[in-house]
C-alpha positions in Angstrom: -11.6 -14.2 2.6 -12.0 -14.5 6.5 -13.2 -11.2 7.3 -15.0 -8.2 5.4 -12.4 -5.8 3.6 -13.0 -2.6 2.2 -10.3 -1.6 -0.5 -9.8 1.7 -1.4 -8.1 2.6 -4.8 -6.6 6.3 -5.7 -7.1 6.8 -9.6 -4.5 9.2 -11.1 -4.4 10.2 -14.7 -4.3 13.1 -16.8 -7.1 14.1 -18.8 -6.5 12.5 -21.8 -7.7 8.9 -21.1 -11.2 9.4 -19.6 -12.7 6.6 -21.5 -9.4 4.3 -19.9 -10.8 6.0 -16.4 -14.7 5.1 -16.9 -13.3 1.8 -17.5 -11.4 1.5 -14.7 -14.2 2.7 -12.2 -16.5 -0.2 -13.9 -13.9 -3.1 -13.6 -13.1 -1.7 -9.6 -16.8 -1.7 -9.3 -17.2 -5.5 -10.3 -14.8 -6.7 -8.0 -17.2 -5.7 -5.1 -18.5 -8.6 -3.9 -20.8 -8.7 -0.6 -21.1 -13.0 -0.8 -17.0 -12.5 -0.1 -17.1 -9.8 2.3 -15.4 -7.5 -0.2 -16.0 -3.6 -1.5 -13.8 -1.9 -4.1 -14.1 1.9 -3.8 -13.2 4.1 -6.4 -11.8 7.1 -5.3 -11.7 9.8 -8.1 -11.4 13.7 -8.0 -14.9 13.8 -10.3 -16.8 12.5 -7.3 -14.6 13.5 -4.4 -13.2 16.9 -5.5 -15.7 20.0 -4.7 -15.9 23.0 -6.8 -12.6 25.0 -5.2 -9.8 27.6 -6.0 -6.3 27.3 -5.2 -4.3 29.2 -2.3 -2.6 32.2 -3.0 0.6 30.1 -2.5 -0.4 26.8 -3.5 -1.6 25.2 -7.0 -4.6 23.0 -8.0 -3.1 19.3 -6.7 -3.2 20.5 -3.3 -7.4 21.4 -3.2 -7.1 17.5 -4.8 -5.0 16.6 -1.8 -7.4 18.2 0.5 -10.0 16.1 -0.4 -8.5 12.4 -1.4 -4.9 11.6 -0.2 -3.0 9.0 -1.5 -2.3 7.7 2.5 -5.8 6.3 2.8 -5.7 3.7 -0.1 -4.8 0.8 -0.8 -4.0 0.5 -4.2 -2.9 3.0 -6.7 -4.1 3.0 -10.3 -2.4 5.3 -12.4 -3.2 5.7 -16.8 -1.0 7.9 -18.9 -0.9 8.4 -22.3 -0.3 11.5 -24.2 -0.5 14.1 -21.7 1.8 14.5 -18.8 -0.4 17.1 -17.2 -0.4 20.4 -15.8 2.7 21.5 -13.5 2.4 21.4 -10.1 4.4 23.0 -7.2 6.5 19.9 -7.2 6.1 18.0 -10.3 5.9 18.1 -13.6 1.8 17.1 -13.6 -0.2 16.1 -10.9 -0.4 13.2 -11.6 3.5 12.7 -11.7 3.1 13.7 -7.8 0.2 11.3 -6.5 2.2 8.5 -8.7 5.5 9.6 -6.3 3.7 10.6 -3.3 2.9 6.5 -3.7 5.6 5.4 -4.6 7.3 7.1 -1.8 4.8 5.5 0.8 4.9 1.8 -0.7 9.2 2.0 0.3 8.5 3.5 3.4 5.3 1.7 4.1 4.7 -1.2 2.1 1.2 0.2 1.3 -0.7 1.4 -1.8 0.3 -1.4 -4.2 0.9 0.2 -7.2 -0.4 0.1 -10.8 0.8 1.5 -13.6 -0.4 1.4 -16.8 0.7 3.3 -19.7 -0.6 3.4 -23.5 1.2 2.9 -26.5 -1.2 3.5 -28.8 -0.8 6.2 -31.9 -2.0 9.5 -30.7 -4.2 11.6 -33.9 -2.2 13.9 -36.4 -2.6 17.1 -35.2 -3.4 16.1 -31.0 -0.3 15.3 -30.3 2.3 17.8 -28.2 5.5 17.4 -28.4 6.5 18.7 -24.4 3.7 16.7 -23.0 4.4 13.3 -24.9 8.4 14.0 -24.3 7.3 14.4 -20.5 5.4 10.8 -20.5 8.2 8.8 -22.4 10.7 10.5 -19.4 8.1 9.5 -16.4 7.5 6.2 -18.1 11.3 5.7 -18.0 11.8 6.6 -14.4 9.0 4.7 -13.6 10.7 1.4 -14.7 13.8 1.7 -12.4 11.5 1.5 -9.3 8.6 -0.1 -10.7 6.7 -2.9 -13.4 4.3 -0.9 -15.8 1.8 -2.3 -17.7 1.4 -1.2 -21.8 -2.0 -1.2 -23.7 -3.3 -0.5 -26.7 -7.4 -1.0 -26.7 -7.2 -3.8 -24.4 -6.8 -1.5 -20.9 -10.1 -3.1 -19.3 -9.2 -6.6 -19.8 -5.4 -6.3 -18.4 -6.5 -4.5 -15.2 -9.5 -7.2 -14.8 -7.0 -9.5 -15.0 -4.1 -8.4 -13.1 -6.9 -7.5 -10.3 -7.9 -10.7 -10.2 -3.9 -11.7 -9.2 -3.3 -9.1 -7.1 -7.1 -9.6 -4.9 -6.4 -13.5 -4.8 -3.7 -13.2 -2.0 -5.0 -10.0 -0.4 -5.1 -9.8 2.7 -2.0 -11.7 3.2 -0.4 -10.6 0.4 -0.4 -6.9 1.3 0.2 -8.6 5.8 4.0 -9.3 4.1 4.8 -5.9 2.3 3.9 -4.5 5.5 5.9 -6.5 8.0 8.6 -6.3 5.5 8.7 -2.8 6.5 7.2 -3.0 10.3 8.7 -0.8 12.8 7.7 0.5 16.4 5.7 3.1 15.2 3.2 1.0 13.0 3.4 -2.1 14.9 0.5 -1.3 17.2 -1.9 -0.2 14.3 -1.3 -3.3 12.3 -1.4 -5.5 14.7 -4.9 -4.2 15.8 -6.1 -4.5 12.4 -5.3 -8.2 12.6 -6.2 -9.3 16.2 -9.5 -10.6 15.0 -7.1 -13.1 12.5 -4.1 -13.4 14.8 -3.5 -17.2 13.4 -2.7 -15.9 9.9 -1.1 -13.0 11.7 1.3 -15.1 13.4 2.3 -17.9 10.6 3.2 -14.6 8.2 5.5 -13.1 11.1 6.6 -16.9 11.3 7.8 -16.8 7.7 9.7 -13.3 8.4 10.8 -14.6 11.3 12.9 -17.9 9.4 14.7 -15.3 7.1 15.2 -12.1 9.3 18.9 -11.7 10.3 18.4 -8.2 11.4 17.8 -8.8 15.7 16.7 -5.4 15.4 13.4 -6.5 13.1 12.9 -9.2 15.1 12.3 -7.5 18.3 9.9 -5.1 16.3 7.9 -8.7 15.2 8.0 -9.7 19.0 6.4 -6.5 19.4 3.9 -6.9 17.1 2.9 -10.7 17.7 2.4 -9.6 21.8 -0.3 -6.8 20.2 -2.0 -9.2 18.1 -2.5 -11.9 20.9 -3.0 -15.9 19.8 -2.3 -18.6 21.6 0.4 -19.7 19.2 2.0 -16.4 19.2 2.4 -16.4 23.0 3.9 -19.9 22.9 6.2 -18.7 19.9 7.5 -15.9 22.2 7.6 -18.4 25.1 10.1 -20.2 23.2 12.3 -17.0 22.8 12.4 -15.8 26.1 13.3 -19.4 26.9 16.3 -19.6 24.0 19.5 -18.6 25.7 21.2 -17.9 22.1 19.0 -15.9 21.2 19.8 -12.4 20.9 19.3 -10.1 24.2 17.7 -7.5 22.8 14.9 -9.9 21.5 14.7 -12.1 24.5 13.9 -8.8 26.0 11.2 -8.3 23.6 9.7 -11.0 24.0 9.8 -11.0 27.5 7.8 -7.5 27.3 5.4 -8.9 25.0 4.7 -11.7 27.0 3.8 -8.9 30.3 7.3 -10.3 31.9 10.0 -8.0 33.6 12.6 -8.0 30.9 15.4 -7.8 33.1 14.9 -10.7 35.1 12.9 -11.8 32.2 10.8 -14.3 34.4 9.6 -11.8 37.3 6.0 -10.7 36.2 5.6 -7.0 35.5 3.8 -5.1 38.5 1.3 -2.8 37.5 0.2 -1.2 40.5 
């Protein structure tokens, strides 16, 4: 890892797996490593969540929300069971809504990754409700249409070590290309900035997007992006466009902008008096 990285992972469950969410803080706690530049940070409503009461018009999740939001992490970790959870304004449990509220953001976004791990073992005679259990096997079945779960039985801790261990072996890059693969505009300046100080590694993933991108559209939006993050490469890259009379207009004109040249003459430096 070139740089130091701070990764920040939501934990969502309902309340019937806190030995599965002890375990999970311990395992996210092992993976920080200050010889690689790298903290894992738990982020759990136990230690983030302040003694509260709801709003008149509102319901527990959001005094959650007001405190840890899914939009700040990176990854999120979510454990059912038994228990689909209490209802919220907007879902059946609370958790059900952080797991969406994710979901929702990784389409839009391509950030948190999301895991998902659900357990098949028996529940006791006598703990086990019929609604709540009916509500899981539901989720867990809407879940798969948009999504890879993970199933356990007693050996939760040693699958999330280990699919950790995959997932933090290509990060950053790995998480660069699910957001380019959604790069617009509007976020193009903010991860672009996050990446000046590694604009090389920057520039050989917009590369890649680049030899496969048939939308002109996208590839204006990379132009965008590659003249935020700087490089030398980058600026010959977009050298090249400008230069490449069948290339597109629009992303000639891009590029020309990116490289501070009038994009209408396209070879007239911009004045900025």
């Amino acid at each position: 890892m070139s740089r130091p990285i701070t990764f920040h992972v939501f934990l969502a469950s309902p309340g019937d797996v806190g030995p599965e969410r002890d375990a999970a803080a311990r395992v996210l706690e092992g993976f920080s490593d200050p010889t690689q530049g790298r903290t894992v940070v738990c982020r759990r409503w136990e230690d983030l969540v302040p003694p509260g009461a709801k709003a008149v018009d509102g319901d527990f999740q959001q005094l959650v929300f007001r405190h840890m939001t899914v939009e700040e992490c990176d990854i999120f970790l979510g454990i059912f069971w038994g228990r689909i959870g209490t209802p919220t304004l907007r879902a059946e449990g609370g958790s059900v809504e952080e797991t969406e509220q994710a979901l929702r953001l990784w389409k839009e976004e391509g950030r948190p990754r999301i895991m998902l791990y659900f357990c098949n073992r028996p529940i006791p005679e006598g703990q086990a409700d019929p609604h709540q259990v009916a509500g899981v096997k539901s989720f867990l079945a809407r879940v798969k249409e948009v999504a890879i779960p993970r199933e356990f039985t007693d050996d939760f801790e040693a699958k999330l070590r280990n699919d950790l261990t995959n997932l933090l072996k290509e990060w950053p890059r790995g998480q660069l290309r699910d957001q380019l693969r959604l790069l617009n505009f509007d976020t193009a300046e903010k991860l672009a900035e996050e990446w000046r100080d590694d604009s090389g590694d920057f520039f050989a993933e917009v590369q890649a997007l680049w030899a496969v991108e048939p939308d002109p559209v996208r590839k204006a939006c990379l132009c965008y992006a590659l003249g935020l993050s700087g490089g030398e490469a980058a600026m010959e890259f977009l050298a090249e466009v400008v230069e490449d009379d069948v290339t597109h207009p629009l992303i000639r004109r891009e590029a020309a902008r990116a490289l501070g040249l009038d994009p209408g003459g396209l070879y007239r430096p911009v004045s900025h008096a």
